[in-house]
RODODO-991035 format. One record per residue: residue number from 1; residue in one letter; chain; x, y, z of N, C-alpha, C, O, CB in turn. Coordinates in steps of 0.05 Angstrom, whole numbers. Glycine has a CB too. Example, Ala and Ser with C-alpha at 12.3 -4.5 7.8 and 13.67 -1.06 7.14 Angstrom:
REM residues 2
@num:1 | residuo:A | cadena:A | nc1:264 | nc2:-114 | nc3:156 | cac1:246 | cac2:-90 | cac3:156 | cc1:264 | cc2:-66 | cc3:156 | oc1:285 | oc2:-66 | oc3:169 | cbc1:226 | cbc2:-89 | cbc3:181
@num:2 | residuo:S | cadena:A | nc1:257 | nc2:-45 | nc3:142 | cac1:273 | cac2:-21 | cac3:143 | cc1:258 | cc2:1 | cc3:157 | oc1:268 | oc2:23 | oc3:161 | cbc1:282 | cbc2:-12 | cbc3:114
END
This chain:
REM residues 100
@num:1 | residuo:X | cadena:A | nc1:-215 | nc2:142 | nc3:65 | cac1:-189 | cac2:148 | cac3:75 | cc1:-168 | cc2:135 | cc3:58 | oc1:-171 | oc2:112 | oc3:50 | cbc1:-186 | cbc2:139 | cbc3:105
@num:2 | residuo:X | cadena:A | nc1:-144 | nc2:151 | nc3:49 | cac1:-125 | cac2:139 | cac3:35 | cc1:-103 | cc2:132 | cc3:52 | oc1:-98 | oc2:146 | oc3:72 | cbc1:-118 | cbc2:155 | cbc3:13
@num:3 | residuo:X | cadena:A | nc1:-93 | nc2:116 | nc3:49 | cac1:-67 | cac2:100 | cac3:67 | cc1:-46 | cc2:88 | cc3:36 | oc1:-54 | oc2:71 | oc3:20 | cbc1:-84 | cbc2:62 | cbc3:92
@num:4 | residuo:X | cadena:A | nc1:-26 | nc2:99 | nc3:35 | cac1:1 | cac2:97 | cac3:26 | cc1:14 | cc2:72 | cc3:31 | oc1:16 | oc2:65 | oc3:54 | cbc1:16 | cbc2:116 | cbc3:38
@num:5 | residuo:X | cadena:A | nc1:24 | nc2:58 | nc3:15 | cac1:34 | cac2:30 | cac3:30 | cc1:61 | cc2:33 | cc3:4 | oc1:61 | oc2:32 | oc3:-20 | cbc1:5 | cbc2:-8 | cbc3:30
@num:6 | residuo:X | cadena:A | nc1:81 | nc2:39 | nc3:28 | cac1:116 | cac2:42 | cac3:6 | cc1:129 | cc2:20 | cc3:15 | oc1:134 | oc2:19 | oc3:39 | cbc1:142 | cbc2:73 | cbc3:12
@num:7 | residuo:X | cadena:A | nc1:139 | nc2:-6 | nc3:-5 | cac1:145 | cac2:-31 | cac3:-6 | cc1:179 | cc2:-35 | cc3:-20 | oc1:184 | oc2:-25 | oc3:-43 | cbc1:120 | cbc2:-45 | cbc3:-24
@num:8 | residuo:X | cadena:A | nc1:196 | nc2:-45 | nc3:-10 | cac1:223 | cac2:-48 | cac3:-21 | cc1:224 | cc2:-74 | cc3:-20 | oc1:207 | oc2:-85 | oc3:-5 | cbc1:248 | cbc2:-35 | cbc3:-8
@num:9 | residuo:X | cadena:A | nc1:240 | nc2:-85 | nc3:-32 | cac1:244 | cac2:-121 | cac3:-32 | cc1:269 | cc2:-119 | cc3:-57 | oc1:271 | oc2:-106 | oc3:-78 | cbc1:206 | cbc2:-145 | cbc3:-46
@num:10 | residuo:X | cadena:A | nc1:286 | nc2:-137 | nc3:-44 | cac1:310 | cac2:-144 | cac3:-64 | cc1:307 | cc2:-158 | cc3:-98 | oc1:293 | oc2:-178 | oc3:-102 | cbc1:328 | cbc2:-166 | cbc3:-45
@num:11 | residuo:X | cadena:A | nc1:320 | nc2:-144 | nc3:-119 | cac1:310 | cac2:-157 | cac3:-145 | cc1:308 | cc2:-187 | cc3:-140 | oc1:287 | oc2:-197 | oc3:-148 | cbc1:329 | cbc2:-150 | cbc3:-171
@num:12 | residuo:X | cadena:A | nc1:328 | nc2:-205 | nc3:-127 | cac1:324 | cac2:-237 | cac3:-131 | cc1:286 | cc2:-236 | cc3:-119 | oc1:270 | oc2:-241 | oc3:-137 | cbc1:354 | cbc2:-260 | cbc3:-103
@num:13 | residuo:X | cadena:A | nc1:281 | nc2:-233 | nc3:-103 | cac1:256 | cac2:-234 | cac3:-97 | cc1:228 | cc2:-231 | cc3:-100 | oc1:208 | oc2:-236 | oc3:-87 | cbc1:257 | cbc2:-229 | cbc3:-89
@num:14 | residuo:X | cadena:A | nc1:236 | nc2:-215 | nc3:-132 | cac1:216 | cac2:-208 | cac3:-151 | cc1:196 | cc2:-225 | cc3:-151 | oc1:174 | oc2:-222 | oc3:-141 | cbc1:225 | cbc2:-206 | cbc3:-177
@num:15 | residuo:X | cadena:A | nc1:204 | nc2:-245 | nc3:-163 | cac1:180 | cac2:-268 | cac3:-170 | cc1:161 | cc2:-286 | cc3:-144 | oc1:140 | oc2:-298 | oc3:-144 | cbc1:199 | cbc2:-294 | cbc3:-187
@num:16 | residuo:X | cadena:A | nc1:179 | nc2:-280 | nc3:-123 | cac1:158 | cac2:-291 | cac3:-96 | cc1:146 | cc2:-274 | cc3:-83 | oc1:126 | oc2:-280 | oc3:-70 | cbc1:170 | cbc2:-305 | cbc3:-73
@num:17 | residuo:X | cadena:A | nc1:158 | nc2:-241 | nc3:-84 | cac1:141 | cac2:-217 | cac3:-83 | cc1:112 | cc2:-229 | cc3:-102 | oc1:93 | oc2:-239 | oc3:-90 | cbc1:159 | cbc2:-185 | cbc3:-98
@num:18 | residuo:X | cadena:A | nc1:111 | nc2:-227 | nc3:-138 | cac1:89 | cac2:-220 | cac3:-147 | cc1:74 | cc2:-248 | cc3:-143 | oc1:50 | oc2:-249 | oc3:-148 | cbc1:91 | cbc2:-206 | cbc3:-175
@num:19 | residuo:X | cadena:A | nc1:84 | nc2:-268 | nc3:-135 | cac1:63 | cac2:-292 | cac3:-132 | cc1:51 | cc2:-276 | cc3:-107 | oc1:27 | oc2:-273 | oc3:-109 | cbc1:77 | cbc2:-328 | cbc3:-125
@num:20 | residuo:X | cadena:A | nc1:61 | nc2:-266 | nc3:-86 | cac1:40 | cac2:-269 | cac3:-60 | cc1:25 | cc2:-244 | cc3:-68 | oc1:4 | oc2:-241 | oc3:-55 | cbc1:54 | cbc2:-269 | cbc3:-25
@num:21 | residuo:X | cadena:A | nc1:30 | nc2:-224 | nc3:-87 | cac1:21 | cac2:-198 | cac3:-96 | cc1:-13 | cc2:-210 | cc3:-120 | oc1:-34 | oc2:-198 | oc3:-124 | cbc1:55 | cbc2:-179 | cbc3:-116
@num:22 | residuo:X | cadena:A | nc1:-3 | nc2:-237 | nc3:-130 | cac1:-22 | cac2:-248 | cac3:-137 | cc1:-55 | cc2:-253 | cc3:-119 | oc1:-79 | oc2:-247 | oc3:-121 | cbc1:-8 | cbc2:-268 | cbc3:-143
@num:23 | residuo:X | cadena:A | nc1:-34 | nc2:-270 | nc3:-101 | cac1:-56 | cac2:-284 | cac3:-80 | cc1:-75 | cc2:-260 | cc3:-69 | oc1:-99 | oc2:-256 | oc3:-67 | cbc1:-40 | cbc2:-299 | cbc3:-52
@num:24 | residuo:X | cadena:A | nc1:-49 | nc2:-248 | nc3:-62 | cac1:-61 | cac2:-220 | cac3:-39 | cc1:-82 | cc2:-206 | cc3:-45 | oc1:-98 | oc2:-196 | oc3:-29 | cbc1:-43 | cbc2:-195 | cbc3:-34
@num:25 | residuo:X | cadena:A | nc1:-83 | nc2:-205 | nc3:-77 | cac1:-112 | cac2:-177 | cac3:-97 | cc1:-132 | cc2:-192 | cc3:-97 | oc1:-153 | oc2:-180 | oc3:-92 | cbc1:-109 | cbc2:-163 | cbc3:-137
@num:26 | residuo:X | cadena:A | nc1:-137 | nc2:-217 | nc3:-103 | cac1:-161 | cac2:-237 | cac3:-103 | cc1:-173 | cc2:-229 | cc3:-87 | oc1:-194 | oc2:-218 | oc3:-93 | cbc1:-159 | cbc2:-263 | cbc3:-100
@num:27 | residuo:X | cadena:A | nc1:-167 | nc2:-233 | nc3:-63 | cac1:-181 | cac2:-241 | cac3:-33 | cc1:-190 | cc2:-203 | cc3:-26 | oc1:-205 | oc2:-199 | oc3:-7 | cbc1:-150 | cbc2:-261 | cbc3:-1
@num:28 | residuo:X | cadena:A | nc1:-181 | nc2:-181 | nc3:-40 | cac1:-187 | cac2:-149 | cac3:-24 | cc1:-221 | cc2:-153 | cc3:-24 | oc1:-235 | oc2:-170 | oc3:-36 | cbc1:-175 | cbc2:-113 | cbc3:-49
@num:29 | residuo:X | cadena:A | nc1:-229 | nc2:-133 | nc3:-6 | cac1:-256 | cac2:-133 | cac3:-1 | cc1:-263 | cc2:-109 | cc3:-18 | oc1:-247 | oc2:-93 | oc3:-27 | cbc1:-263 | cbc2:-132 | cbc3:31
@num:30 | residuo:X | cadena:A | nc1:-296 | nc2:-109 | nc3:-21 | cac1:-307 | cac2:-85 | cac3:-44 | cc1:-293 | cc2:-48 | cc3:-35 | oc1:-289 | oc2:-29 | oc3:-50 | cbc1:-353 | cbc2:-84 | cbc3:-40
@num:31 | residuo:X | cadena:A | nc1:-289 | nc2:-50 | nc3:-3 | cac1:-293 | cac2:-26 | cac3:8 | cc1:-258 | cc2:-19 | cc3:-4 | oc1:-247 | oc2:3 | oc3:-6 | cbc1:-303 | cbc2:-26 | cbc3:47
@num:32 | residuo:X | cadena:A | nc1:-250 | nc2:-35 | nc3:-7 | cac1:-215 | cac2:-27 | cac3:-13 | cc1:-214 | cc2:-20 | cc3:-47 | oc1:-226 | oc2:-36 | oc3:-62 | cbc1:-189 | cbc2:-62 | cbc3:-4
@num:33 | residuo:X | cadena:A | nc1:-200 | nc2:3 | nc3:-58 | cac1:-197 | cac2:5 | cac3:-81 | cc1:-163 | cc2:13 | cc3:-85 | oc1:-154 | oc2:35 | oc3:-78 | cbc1:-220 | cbc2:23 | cbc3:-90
@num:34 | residuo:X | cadena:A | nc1:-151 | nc2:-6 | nc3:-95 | cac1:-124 | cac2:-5 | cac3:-102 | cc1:-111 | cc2:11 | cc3:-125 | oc1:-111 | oc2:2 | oc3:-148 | cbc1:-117 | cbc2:-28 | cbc3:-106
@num:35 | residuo:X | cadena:A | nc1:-97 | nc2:42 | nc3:-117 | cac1:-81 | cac2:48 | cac3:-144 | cc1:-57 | cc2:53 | cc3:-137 | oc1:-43 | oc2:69 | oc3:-124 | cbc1:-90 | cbc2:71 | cbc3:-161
@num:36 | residuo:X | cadena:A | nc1:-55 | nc2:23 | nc3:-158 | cac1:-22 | cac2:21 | cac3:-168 | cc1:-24 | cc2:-10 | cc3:-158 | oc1:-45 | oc2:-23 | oc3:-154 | cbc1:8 | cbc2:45 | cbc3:-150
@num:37 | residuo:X | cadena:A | nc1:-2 | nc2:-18 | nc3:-157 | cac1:20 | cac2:-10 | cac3:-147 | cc1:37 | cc2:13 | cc3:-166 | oc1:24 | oc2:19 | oc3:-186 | cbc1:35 | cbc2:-36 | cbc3:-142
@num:38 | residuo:X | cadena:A | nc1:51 | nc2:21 | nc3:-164 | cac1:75 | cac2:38 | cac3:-187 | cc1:103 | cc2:26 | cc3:-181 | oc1:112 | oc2:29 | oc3:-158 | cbc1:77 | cbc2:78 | cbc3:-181
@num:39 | residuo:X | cadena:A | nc1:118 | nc2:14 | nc3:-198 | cac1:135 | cac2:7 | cac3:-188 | cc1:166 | cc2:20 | cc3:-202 | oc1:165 | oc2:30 | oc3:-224 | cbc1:129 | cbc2:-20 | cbc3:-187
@num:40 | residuo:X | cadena:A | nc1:188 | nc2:18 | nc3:-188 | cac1:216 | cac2:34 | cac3:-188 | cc1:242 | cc2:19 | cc3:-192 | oc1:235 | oc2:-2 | oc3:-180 | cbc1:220 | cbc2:49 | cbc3:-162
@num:41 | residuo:X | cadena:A | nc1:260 | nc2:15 | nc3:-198 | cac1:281 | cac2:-5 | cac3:-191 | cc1:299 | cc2:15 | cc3:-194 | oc1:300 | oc2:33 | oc3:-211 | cbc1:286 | cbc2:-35 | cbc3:-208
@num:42 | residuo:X | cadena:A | nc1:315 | nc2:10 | nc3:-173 | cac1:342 | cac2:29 | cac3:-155 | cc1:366 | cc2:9 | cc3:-146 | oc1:362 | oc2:-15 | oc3:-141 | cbc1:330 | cbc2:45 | cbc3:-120
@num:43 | residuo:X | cadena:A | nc1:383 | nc2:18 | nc3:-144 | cac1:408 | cac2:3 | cac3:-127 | cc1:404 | cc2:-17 | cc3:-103 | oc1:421 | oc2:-34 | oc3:-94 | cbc1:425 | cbc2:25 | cbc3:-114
@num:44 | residuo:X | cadena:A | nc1:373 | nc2:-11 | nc3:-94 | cac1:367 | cac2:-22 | cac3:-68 | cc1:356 | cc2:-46 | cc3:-74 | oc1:358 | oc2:-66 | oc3:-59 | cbc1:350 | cbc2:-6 | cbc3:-50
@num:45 | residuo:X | cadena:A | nc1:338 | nc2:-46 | nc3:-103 | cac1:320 | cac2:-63 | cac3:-111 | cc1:308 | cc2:-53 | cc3:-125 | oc1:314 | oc2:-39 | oc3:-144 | cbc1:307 | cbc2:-73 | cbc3:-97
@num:46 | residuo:X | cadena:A | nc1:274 | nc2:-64 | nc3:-109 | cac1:258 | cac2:-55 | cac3:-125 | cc1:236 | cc2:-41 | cc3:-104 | oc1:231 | oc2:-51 | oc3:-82 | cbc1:250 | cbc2:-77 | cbc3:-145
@num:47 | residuo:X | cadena:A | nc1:228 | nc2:-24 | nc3:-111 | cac1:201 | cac2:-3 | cac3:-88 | cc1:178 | cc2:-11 | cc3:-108 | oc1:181 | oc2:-14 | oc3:-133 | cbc1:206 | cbc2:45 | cbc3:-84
@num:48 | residuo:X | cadena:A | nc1:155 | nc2:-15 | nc3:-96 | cac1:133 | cac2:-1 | cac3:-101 | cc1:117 | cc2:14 | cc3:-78 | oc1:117 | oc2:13 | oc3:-54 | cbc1:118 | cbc2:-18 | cbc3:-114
@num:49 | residuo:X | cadena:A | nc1:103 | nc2:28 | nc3:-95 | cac1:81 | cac2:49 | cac3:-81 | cc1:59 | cc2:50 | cc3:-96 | oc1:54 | oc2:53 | oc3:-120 | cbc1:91 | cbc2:79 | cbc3:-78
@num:50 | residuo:X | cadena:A | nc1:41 | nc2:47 | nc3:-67 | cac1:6 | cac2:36 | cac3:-73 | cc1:-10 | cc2:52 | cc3:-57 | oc1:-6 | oc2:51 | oc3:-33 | cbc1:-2 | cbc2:2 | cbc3:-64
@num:51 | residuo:X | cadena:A | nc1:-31 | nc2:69 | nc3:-70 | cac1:-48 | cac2:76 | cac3:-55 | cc1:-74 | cc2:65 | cc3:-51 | oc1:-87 | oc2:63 | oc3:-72 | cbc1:-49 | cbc2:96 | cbc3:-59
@num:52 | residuo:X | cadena:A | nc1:-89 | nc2:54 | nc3:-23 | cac1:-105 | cac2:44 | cac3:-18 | cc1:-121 | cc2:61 | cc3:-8 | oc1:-115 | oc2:75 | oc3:10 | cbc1:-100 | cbc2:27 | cbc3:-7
@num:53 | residuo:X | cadena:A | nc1:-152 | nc2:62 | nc3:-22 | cac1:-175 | cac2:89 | cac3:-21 | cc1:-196 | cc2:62 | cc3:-3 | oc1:-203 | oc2:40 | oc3:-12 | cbc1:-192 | cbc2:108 | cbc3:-65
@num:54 | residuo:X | cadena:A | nc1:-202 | nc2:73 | nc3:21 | cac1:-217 | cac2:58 | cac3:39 | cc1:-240 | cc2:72 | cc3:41 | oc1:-241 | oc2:96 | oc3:47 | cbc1:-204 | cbc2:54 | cbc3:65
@num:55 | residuo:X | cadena:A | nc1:-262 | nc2:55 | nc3:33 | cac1:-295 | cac2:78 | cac3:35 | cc1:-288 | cc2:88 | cc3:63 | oc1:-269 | oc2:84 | oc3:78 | cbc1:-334 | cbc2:58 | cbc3:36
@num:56 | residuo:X | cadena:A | nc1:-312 | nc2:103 | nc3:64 | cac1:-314 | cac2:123 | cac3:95 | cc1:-330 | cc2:100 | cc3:103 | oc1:-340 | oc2:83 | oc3:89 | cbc1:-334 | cbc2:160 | cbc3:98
@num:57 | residuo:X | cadena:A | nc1:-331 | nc2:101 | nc3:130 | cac1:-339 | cac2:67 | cac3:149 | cc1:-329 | cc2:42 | cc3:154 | oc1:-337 | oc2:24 | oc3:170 | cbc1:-359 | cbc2:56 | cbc3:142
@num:58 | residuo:X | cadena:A | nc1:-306 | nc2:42 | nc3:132 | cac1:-285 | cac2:21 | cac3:138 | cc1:-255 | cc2:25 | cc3:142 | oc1:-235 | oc2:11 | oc3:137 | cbc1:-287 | cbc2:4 | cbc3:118
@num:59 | residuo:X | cadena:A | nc1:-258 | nc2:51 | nc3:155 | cac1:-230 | cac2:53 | cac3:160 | cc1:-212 | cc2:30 | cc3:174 | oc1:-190 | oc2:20 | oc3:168 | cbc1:-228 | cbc2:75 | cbc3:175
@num:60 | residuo:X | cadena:A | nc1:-225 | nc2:27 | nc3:188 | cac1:-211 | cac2:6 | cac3:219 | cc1:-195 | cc2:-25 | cc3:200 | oc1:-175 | oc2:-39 | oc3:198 | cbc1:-251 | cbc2:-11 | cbc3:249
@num:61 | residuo:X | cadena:A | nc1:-225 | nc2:-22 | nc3:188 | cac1:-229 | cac2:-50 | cac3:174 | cc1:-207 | cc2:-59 | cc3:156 | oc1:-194 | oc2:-79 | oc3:153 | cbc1:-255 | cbc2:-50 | cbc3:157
@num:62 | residuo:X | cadena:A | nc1:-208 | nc2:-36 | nc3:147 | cac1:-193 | cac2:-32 | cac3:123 | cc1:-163 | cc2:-33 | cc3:120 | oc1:-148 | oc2:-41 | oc3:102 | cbc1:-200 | cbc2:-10 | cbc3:115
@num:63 | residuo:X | cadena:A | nc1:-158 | nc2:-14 | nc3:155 | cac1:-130 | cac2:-13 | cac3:157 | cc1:-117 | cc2:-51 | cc3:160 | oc1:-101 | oc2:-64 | oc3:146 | cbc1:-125 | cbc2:10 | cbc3:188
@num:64 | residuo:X | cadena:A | nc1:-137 | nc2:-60 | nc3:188 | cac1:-130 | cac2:-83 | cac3:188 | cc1:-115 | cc2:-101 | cc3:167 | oc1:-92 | oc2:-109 | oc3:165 | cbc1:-148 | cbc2:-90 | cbc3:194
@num:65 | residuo:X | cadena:A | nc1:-142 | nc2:-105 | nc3:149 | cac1:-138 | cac2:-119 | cac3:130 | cc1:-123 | cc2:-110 | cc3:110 | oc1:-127 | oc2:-122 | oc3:89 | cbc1:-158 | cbc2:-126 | cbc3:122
@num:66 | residuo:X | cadena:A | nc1:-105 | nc2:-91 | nc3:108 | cac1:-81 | cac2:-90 | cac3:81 | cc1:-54 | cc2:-91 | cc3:104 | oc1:-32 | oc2:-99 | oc3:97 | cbc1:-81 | cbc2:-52 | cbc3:55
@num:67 | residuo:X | cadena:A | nc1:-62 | nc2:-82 | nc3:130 | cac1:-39 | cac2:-94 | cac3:147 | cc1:-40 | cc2:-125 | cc3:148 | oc1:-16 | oc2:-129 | oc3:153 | cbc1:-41 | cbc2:-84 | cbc3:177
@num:68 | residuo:X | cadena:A | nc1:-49 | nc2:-142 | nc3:147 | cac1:-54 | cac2:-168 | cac3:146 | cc1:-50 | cc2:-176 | cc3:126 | oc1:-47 | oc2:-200 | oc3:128 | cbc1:-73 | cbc2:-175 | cbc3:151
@num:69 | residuo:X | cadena:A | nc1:-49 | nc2:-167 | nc3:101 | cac1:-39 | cac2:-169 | cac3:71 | cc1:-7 | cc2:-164 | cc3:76 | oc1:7 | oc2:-185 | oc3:75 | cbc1:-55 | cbc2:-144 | cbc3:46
@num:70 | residuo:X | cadena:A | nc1:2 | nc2:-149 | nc3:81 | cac1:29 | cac2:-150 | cac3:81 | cc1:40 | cc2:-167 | cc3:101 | oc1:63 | oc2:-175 | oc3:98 | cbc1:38 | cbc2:-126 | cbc3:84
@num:71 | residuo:X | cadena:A | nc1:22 | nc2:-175 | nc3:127 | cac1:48 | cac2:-195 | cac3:139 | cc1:42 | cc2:-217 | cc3:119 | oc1:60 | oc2:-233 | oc3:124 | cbc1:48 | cbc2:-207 | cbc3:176
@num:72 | residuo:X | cadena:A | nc1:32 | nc2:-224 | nc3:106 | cac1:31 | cac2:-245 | cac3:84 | cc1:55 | cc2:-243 | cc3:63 | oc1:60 | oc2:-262 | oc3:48 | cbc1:1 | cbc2:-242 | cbc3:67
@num:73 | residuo:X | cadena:A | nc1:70 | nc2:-222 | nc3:62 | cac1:90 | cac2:-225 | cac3:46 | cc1:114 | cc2:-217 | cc3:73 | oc1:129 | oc2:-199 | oc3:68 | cbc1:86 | cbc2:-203 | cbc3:16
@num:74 | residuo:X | cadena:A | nc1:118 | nc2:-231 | nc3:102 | cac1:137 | cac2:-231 | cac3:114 | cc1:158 | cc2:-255 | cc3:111 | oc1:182 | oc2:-256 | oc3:116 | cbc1:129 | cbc2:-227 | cbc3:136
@num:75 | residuo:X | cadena:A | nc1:141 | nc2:-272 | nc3:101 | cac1:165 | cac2:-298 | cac3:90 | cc1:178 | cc2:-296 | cc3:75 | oc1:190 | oc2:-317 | oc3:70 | cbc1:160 | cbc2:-318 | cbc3:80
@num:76 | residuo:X | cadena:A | nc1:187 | nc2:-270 | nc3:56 | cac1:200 | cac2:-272 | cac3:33 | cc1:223 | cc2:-242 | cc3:45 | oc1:218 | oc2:-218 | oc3:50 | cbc1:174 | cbc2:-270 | cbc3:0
@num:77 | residuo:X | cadena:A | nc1:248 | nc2:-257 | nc3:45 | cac1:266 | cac2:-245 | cac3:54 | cc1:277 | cc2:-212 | cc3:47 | oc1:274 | oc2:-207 | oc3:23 | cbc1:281 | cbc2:-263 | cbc3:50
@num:78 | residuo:X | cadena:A | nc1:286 | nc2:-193 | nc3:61 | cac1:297 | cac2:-170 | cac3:59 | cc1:278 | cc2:-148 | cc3:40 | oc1:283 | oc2:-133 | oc3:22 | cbc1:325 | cbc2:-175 | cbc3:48
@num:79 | residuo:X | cadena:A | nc1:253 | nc2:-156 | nc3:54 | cac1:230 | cac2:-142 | cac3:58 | cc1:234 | cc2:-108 | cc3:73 | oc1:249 | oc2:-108 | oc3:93 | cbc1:213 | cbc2:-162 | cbc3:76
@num:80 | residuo:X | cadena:A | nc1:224 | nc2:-86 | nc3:68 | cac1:210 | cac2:-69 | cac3:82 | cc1:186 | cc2:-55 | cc3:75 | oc1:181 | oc2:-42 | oc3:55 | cbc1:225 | cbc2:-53 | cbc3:88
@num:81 | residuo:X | cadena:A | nc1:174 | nc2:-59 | nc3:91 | cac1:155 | cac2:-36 | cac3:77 | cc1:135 | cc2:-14 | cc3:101 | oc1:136 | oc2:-16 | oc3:125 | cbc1:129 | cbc2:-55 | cbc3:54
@num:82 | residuo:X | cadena:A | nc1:121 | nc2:3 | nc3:89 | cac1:112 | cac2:17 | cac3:108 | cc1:76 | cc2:29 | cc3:98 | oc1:66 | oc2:34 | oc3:76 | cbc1:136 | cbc2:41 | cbc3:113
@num:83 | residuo:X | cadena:A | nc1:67 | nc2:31 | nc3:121 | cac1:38 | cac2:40 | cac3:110 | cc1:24 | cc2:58 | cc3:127 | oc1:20 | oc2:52 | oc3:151 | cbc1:18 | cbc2:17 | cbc3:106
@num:84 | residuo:X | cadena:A | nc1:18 | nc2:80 | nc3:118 | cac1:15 | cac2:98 | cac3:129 | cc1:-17 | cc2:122 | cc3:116 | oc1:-24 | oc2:125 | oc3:93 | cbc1:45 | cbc2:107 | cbc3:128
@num:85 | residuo:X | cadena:A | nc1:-29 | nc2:134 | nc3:142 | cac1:-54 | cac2:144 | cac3:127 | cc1:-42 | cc2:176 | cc3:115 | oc1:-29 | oc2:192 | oc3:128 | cbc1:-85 | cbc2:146 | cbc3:151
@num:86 | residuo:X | cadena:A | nc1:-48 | nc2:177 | nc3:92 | cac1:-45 | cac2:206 | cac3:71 | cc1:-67 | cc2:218 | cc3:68 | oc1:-88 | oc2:204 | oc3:68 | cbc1:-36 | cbc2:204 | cbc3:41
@num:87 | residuo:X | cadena:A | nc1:-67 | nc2:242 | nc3:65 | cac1:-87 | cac2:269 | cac3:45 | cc1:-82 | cc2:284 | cc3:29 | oc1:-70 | oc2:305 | oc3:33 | cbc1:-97 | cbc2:288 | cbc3:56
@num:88 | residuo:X | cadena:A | nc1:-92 | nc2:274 | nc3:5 | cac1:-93 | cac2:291 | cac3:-14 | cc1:-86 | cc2:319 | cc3:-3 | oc1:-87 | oc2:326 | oc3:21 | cbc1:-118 | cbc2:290 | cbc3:-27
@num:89 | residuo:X | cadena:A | nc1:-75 | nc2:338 | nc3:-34 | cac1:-71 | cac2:367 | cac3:-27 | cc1:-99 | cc2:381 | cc3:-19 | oc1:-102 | oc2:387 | oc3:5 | cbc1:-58 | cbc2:383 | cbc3:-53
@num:90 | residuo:X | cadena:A | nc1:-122 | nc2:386 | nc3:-41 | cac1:-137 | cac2:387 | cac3:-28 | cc1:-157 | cc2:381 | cc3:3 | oc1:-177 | oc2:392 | oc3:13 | cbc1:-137 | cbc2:386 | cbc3:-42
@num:91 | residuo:X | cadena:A | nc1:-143 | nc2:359 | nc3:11 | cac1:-154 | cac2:352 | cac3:40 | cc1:-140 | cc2:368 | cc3:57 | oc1:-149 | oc2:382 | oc3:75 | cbc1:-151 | cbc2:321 | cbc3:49
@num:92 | residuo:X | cadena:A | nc1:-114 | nc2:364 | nc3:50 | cac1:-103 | cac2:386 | cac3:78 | cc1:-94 | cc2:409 | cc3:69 | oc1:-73 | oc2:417 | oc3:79 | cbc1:-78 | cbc2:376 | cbc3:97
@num:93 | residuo:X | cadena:A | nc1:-109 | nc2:427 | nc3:47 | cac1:-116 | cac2:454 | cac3:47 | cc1:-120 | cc2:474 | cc3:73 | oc1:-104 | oc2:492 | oc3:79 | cbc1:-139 | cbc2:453 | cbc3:35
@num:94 | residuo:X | cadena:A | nc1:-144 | nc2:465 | nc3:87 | cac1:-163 | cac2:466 | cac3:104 | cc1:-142 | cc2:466 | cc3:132 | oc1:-149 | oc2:481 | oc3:151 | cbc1:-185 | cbc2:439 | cbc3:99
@num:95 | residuo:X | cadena:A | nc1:-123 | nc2:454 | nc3:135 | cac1:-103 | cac2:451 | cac3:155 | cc1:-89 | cc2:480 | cc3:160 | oc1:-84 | oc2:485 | oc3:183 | cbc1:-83 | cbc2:429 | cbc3:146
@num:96 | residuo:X | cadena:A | nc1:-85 | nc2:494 | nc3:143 | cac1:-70 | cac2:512 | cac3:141 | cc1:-92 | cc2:538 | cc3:138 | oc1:-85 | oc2:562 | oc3:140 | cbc1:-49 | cbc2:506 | cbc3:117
@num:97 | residuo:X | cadena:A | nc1:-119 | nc2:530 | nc3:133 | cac1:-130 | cac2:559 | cac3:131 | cc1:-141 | cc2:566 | cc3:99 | oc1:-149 | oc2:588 | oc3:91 | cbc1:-103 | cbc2:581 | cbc3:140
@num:98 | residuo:X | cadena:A | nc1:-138 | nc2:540 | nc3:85 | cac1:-140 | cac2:551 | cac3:53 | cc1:-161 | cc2:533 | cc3:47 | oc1:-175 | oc2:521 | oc3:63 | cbc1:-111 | cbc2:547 | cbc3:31
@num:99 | residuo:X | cadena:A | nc1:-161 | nc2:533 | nc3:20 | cac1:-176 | cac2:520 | cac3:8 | cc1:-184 | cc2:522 | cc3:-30 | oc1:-181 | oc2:546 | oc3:-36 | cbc1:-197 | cbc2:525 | cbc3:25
@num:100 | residuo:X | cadena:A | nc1:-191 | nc2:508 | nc3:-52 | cac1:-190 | cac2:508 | cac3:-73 | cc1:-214 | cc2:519 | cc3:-80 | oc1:-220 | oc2:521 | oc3:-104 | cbc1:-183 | cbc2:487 | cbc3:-81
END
């Protein structure tokens, strides 16, 4: 299962963003495979966007634990972020009746 995780944080905050962005990748478990982050800088700051590919059987697990990764970066001020489960185009083909 892929889950989307879209992150904003103010430029001053850069550097205590990537320390806890440090801590945070050490500790992922085998079932979690991280691509990206990709990151953006805008008027707002700075975004990144990360997709997290969770084997099949650890969904639950999985969600938990990158929700629990991010309240780890709630101490570091004018934070948002959001995480949410996605499908590929091909996955939701099938939704509509189609397919590749």
């Amino acid at each position: 299962m892929l889950f989307l995780e879209t992150h904003t944080w103010p430029m001053e905050k850069s550097v205590d963003v990537g320390q806890a962005f440090v801590k945070s990748v050490q500790a992922l478990p085998p079932y979690i495979k991280m691509i990206g982050p990709f990151i953006s800088f805008g008027g707002d700051g700075v975004k990144a966007c990360t997709i997290h590919d969770v084997e099949k059987g650890h969904e639950e697990e999985g969600f938990l634990f990158i929700s629990k990764m991010l309240v780890e970066f709630s101490n570091i001020g004018g934070q948002k972020f959001t995480l949410e489960p996605v499908l590929t185009g091909a996955d939701a083909l099938p939704l509509v009746g189609l397919s590749l």
